[in-house]
py3Dmol code that shows the C-alpha trace and the ligand (Angstrom):
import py3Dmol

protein = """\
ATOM      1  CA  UNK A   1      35.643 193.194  76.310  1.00  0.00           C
ATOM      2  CA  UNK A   2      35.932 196.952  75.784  1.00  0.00           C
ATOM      3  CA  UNK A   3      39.310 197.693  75.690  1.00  0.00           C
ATOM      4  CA  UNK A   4      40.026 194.318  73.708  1.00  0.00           C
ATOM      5  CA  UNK A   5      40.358 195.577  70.149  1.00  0.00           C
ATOM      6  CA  UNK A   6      42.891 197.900  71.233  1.00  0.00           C
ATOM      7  CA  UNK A   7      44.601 195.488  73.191  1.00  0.00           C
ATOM      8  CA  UNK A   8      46.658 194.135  70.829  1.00  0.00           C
ATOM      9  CA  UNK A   9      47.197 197.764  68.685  1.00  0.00           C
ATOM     10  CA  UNK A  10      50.529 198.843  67.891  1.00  0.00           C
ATOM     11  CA  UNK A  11      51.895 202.341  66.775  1.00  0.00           C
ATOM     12  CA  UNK A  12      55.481 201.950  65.549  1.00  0.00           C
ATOM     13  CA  UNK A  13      58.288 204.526  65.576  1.00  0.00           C
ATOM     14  CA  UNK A  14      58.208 204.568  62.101  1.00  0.00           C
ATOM     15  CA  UNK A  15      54.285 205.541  61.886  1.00  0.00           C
ATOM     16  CA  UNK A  16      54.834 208.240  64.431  1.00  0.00           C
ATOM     17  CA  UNK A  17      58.359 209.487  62.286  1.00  0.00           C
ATOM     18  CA  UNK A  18      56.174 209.375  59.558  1.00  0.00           C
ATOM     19  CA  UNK A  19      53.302 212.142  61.032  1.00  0.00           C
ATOM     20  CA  UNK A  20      55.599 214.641  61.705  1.00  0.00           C
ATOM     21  CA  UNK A  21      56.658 214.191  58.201  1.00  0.00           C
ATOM     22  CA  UNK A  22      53.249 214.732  56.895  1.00  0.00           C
ATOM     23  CA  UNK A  23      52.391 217.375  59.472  1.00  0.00           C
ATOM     24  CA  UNK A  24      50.107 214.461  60.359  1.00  0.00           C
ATOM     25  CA  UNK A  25      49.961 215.897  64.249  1.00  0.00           C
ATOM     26  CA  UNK A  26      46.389 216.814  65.166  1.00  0.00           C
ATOM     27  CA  UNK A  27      47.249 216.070  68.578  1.00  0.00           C
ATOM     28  CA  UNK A  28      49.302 219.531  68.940  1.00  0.00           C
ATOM     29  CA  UNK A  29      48.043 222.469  70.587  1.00  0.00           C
ATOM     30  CA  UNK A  30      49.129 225.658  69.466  1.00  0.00           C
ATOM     31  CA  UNK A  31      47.578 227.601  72.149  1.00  0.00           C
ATOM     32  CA  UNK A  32      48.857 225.352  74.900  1.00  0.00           C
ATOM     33  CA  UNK A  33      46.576 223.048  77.332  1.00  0.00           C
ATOM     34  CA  UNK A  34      44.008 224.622  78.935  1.00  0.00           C
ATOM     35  CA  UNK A  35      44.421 221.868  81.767  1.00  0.00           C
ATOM     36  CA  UNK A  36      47.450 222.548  82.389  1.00  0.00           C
ATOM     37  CA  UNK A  37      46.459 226.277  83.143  1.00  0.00           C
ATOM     38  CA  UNK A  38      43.498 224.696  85.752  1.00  0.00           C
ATOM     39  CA  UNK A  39      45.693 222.351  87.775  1.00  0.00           C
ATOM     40  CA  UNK A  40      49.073 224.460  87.496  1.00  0.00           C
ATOM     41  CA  UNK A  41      48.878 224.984  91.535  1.00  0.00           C
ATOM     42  CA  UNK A  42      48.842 220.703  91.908  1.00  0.00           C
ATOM     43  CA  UNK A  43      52.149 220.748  89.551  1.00  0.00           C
ATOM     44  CA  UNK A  44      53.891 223.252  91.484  1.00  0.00           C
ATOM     45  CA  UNK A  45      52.417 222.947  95.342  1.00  0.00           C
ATOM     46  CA  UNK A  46      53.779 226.375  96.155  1.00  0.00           C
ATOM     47  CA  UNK A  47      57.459 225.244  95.082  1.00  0.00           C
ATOM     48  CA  UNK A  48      59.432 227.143  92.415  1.00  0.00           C
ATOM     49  CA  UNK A  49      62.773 226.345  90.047  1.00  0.00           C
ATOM     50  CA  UNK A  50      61.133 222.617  89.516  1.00  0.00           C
ATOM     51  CA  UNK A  51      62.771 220.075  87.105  1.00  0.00           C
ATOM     52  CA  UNK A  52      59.623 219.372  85.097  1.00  0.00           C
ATOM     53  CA  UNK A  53      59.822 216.205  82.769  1.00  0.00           C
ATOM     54  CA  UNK A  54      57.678 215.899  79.684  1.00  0.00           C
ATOM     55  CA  UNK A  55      57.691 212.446  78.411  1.00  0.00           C
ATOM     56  CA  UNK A  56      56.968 211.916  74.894  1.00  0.00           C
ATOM     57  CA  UNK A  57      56.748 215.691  74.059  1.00  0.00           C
ATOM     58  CA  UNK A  58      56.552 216.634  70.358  1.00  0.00           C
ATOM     59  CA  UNK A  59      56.901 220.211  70.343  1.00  0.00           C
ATOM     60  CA  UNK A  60      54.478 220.910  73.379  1.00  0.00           C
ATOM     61  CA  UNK A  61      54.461 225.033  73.773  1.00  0.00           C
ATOM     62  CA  UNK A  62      53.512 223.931  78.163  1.00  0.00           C
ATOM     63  CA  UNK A  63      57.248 223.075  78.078  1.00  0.00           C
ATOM     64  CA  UNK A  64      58.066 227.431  77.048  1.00  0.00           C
ATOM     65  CA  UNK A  65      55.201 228.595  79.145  1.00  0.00           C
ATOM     66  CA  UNK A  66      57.195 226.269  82.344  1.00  0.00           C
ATOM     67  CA  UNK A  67      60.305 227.364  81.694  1.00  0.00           C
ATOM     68  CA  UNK A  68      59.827 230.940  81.408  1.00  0.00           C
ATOM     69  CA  UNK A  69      58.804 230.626  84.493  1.00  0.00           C
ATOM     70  CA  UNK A  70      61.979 229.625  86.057  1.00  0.00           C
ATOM     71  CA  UNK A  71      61.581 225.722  85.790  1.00  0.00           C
ATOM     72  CA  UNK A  72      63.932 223.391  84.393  1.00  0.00           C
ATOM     73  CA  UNK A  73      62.326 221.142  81.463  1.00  0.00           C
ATOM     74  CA  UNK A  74      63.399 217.736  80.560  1.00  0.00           C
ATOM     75  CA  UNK A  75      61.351 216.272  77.191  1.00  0.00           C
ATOM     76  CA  UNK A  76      62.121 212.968  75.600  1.00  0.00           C
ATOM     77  CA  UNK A  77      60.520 212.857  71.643  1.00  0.00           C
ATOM     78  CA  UNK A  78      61.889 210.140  68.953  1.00  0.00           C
ATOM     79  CA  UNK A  79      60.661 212.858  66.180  1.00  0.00           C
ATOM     80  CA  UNK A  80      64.613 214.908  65.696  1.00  0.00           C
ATOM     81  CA  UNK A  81      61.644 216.673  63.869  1.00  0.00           C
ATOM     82  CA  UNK A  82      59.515 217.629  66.327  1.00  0.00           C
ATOM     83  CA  UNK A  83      62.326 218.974  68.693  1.00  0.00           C
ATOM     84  CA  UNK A  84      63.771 220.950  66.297  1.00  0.00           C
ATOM     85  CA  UNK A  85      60.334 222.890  65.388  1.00  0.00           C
ATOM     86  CA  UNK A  86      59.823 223.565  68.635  1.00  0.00           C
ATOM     87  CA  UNK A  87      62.795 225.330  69.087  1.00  0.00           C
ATOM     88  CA  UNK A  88      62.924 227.294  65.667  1.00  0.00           C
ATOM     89  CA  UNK A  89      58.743 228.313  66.823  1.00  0.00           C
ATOM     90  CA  UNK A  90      59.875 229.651  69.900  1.00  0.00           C
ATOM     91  CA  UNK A  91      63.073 231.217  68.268  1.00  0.00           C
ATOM     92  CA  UNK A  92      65.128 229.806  71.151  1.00  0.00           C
ATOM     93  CA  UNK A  93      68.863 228.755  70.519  1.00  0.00           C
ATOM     94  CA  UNK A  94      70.289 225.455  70.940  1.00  0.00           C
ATOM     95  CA  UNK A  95      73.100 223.044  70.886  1.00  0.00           C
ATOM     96  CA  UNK A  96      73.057 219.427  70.225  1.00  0.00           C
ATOM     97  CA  UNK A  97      75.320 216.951  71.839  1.00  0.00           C
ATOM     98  CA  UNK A  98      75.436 212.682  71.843  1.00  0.00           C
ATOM     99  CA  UNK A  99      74.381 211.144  74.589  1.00  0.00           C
ATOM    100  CA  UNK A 100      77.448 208.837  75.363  1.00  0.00           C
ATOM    101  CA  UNK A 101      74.763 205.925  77.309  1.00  0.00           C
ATOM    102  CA  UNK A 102      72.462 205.787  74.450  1.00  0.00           C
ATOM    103  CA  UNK A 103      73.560 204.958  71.363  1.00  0.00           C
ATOM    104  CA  UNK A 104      72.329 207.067  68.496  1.00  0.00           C
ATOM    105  CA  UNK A 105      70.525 209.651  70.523  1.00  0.00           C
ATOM    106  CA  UNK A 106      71.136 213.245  70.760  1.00  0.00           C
ATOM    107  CA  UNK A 107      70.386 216.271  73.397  1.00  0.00           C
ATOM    108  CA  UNK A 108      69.250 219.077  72.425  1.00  0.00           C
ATOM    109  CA  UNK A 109      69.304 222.142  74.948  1.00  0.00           C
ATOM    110  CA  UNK A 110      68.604 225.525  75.047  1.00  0.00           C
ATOM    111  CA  UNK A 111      71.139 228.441  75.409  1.00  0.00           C
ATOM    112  CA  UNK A 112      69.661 229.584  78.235  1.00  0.00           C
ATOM    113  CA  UNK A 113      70.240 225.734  79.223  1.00  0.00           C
ATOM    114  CA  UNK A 114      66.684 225.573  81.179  1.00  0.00           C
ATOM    115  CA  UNK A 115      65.158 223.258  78.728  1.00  0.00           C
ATOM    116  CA  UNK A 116      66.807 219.448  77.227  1.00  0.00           C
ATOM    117  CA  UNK A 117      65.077 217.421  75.032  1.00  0.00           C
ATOM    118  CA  UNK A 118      66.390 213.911  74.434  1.00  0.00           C
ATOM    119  CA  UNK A 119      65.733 212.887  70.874  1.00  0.00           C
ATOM    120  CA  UNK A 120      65.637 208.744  71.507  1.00  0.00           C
ATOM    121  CA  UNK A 121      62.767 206.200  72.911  1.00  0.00           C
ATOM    122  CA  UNK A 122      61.577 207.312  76.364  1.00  0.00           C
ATOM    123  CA  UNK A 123      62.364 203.320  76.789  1.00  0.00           C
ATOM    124  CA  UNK A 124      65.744 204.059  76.707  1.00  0.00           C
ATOM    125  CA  UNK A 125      65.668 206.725  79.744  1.00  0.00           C
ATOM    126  CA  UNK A 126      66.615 205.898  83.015  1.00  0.00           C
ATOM    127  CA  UNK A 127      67.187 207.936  86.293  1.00  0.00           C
ATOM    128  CA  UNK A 128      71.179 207.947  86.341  1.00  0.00           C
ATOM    129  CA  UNK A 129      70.870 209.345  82.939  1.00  0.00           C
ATOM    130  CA  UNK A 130      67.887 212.468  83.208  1.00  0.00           C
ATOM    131  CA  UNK A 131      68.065 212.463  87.204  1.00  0.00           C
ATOM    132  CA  UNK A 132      64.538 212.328  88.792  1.00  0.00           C
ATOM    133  CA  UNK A 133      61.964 215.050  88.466  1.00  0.00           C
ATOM    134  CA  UNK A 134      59.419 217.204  91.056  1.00  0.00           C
ATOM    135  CA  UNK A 135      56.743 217.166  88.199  1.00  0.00           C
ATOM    136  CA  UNK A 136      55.400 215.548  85.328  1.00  0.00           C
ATOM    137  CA  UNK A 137      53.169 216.349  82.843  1.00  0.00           C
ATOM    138  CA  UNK A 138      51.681 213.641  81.014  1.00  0.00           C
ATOM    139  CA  UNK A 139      49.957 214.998  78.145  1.00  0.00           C
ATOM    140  CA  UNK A 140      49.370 212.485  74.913  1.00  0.00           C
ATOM    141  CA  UNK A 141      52.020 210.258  76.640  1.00  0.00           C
ATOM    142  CA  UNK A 142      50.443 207.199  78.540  1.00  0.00           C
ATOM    143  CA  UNK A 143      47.625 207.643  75.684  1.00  0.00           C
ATOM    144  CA  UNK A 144      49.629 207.065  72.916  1.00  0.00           C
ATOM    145  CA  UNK A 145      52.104 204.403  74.405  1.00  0.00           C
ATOM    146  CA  UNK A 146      50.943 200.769  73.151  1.00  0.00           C
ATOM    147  CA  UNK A 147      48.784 198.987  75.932  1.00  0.00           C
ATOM    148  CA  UNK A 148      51.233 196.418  75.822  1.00  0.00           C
ATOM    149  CA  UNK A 149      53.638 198.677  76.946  1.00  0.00           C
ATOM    150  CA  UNK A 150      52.306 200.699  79.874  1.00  0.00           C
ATOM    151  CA  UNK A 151      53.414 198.871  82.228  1.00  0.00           C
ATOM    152  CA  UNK A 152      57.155 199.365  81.426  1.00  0.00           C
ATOM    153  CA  UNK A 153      56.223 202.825  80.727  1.00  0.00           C
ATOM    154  CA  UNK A 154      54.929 203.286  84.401  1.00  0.00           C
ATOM    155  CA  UNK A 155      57.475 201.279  85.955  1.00  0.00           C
ATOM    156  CA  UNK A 156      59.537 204.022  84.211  1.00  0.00           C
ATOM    157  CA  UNK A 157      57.997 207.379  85.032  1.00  0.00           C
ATOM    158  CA  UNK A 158      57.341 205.596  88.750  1.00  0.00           C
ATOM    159  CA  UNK A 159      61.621 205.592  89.062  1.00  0.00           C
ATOM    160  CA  UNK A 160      61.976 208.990  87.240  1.00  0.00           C
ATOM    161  CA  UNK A 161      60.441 210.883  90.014  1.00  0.00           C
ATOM    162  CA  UNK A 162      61.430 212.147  93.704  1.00  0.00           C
ATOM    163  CA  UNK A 163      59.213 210.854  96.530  1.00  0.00           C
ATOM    164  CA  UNK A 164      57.391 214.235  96.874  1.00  0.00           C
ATOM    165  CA  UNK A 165      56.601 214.683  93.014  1.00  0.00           C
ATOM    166  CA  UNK A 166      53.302 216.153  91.547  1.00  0.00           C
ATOM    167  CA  UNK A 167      51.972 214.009  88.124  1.00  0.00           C
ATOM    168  CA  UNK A 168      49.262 215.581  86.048  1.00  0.00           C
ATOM    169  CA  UNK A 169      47.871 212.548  83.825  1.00  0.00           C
ATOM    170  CA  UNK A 170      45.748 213.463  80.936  1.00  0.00           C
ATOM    171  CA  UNK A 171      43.332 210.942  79.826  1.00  0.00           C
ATOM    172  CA  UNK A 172      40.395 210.652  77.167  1.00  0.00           C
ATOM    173  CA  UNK A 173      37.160 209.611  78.235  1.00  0.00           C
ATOM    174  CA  UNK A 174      35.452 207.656  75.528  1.00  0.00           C
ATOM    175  CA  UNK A 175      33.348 204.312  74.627  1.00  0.00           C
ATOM    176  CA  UNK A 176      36.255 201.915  73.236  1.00  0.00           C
ATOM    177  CA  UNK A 177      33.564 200.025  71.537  1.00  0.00           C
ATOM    178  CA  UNK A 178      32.536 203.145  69.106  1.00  0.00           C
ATOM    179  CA  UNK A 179      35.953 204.572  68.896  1.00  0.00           C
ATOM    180  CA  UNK A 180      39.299 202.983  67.875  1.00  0.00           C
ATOM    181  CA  UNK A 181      41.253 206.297  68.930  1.00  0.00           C
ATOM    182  CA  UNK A 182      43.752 207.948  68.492  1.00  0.00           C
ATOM    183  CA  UNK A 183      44.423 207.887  71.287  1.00  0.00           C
ATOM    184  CA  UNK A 184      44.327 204.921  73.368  1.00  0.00           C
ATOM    185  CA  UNK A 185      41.512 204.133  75.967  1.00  0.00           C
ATOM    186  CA  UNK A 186      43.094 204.071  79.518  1.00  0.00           C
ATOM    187  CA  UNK A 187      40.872 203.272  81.898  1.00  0.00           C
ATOM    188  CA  UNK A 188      40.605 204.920  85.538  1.00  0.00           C
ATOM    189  CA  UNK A 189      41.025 201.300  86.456  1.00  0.00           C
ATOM    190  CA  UNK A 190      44.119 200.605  84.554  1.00  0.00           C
ATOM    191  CA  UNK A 191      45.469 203.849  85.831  1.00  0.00           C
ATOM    192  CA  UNK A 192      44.942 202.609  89.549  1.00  0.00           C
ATOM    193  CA  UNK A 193      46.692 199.097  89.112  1.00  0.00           C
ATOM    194  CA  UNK A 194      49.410 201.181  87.151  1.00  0.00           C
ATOM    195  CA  UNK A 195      50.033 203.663  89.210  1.00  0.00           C
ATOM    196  CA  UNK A 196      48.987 202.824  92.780  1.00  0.00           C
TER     197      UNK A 196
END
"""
ligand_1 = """\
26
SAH
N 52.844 215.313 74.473
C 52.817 215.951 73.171
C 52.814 214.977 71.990
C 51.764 213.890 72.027
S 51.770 212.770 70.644
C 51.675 216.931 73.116
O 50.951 217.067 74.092
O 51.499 217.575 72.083
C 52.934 211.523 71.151
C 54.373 211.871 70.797
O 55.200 210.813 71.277
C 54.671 211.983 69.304
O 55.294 213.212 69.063
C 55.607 210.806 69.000
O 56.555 211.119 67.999
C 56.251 210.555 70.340
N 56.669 209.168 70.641
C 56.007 208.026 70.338
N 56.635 206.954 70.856
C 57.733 207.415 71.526
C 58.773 206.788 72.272
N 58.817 205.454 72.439
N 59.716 207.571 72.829
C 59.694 208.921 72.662
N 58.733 209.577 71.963
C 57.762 208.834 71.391
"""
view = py3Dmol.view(width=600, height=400)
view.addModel(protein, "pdb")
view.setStyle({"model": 0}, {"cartoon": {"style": "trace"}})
view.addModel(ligand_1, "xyz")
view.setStyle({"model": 1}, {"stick": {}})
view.zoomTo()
view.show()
């Protein structure tokens, strides 16, 4: 019964188009997540020059603090918005090109080159377009993707990454019954049958 009146919840593109607009993004973290700092050894297992992917990324500052240290950051965001404040805050140069598979989406990547953001749906991602990745980090992603989509949206990260791949998975711990979010209610359970 808990989960139920989330169940059927739905977020559209538009809605989330619209918060960046209003500057409607609570959900950003100026100083970075202090989780990521904690687990950083699980991401990187002693292994350096990573392709890290950051589904669903706004304008996440992890993605800087990763590639200044020599990774190679993949980010998919439908805000054109949000990808283009985070590289004007970080004063870091960038082209934009189409993406000849996907139809009205654009890349946009650093100078340097060590960091590509695909402005489209993370739906419309697939391994023979990003290549597969050694890490993830998963941040306000599964959270905010409708429960009736998460299991496309695991199917997906499941093919995006190379057999020995570290994930770190943020969740929120909270009594669905008092809370209606932001963000969704993901269950340890769910995240077992999801995930393996
Ligand atoms: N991971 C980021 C942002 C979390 S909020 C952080 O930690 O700050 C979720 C983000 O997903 C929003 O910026 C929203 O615009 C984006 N988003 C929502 N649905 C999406 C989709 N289907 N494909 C790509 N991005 C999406």
């Amino acid at each position: 019964s808990d989960v139920g009146s989330q169940k059927e919840r739905v977020v559209t593109e538009e809605e989330w188009l619209q918060k960046w607009e209003m500057g409607n993004i609570g959900f950003h973290k100026e100083q970075g997540h202090p989780l990521l700092q904690k687990y950083l050894d699980v991401l990187l297992n002693g292994r350096s020059g990573l392709r890290i992917f950051f589904p669903l990324c706004g304008k996440a500052v992890e993605m800087k603090w990763l590639a200044d240290m020599g990774h190679s950051i993949v980010g998919v965001e439908i805000s054109e918005q949000a990808v283009k404040e985070f590289f004007s805050e970080h004063s870091l140069p960038y082209c934009e090109e189409p993406v000849p598979e996907i139809s009205g989406a654009k890349m946009f990547q650093s100078t340097s080159g060590n960091i590509s953001l695909y402005c489209c749906s993370i739906y419309d991602l697939s391994s023979s377009i990003v290549g597969k990745f050694d890490g993830v980090w998963d941040r306000g992603a599964l959270v905010a993707v409708n429960p009736r989509d998460r299991q496309r949206y695991a199917s997906l990260m499941i093919n995006l990454v190379e057999k020995n791949s570290s994930y770190l998975l943020v969740t929120v711990s909270y009594d669905p019954n008092k809370h209606k979010g932001p963000p969704f209610y993901v269950p340890e359970s769910e995240i077992q049958s999801l995930f393996g």
